[in-house]
C-alpha positions in Angstrom: 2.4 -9.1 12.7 0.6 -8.2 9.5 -2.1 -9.7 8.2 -2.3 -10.9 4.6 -4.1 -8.1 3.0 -2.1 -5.9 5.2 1.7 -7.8 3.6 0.1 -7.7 -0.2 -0.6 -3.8 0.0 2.9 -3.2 2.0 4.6 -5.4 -1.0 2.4 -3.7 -4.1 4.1 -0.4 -2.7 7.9 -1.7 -2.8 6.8 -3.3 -6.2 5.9 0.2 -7.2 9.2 1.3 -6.5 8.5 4.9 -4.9 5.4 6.6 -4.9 1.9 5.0 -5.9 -1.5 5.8 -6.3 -4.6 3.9 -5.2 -4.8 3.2 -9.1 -1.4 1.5 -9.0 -1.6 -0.5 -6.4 -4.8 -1.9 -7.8 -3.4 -3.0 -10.6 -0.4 -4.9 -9.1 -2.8 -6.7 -6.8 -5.6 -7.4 -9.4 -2.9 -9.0 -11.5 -1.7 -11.5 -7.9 -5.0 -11.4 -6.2 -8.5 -13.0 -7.2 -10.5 -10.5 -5.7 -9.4 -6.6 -5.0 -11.5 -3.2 -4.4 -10.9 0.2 -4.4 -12.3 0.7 -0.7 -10.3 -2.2 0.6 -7.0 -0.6 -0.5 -7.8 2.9 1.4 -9.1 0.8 4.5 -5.9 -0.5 4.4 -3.7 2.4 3.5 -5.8 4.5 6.1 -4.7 1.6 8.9 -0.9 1.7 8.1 -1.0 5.2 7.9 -2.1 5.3 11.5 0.8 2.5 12.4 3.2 4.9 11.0 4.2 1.9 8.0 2.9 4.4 5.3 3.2 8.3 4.5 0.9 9.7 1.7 1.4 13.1 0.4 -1.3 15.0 -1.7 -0.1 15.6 -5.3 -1.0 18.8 -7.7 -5.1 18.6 -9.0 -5.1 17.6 -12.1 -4.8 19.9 -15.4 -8.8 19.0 -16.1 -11.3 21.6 -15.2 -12.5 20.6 -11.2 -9.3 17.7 -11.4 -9.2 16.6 -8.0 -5.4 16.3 -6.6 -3.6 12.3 -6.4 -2.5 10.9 -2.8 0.7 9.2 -3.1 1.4 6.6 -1.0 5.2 5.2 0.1 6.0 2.7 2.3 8.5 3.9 5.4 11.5 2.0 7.0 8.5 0.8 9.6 6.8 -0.7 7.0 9.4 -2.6 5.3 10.9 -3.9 8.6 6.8 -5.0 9.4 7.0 -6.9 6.4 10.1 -8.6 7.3 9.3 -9.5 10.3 5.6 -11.3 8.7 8.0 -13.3 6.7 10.2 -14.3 9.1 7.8 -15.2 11.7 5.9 -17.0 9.4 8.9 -18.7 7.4 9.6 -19.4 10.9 6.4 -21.5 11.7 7.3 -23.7 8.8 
């Protein structure tokens, strides 16, 4: 089971419909959430990296002189069946 933060991150990626950067996923859970931060997101992403629910690829650095290159993040077929499984154990509980 996920917890909450865990389920919001999960959904801001299938809202994001693909890829996403740390960027974009702040800004779909700034506009849902009261309180986000940058550091909380990678935490996050770092932990379902590990359980396999997320893969992140490094994108090309950035045209500006020392540009550092994006990660994109995606959510796998692991992740969206963890976040299925959250919301039917907890629809469940009901």
């Amino acid at each position: 089971m996920l917890g909450r933060f865990e389920e919001a991150v999960l959904l801001a990626l299938i809202n994001a419909q693909g890829e996403a950067t740390i960027s974009d996923v702040y800004k779909i859970l700034a506009t849902r959430l009261k309180r986000v931060s940058f550091g909380a997101i990678y935490t996050t992403l770092d932990r379902m990296l590990n359980k396999k629910f997320v893969e992140v690829r490094k994108g090309e650095p950035l045209a500006e002189r020392g540009g550092k290159a994006r990660n994109y993040s995606r959510i796998t077929s692991g992740g969206r069946t963890a976040v299925l499984e959250t919301h039917h154990m907890v629809e469940s509980l009901r």
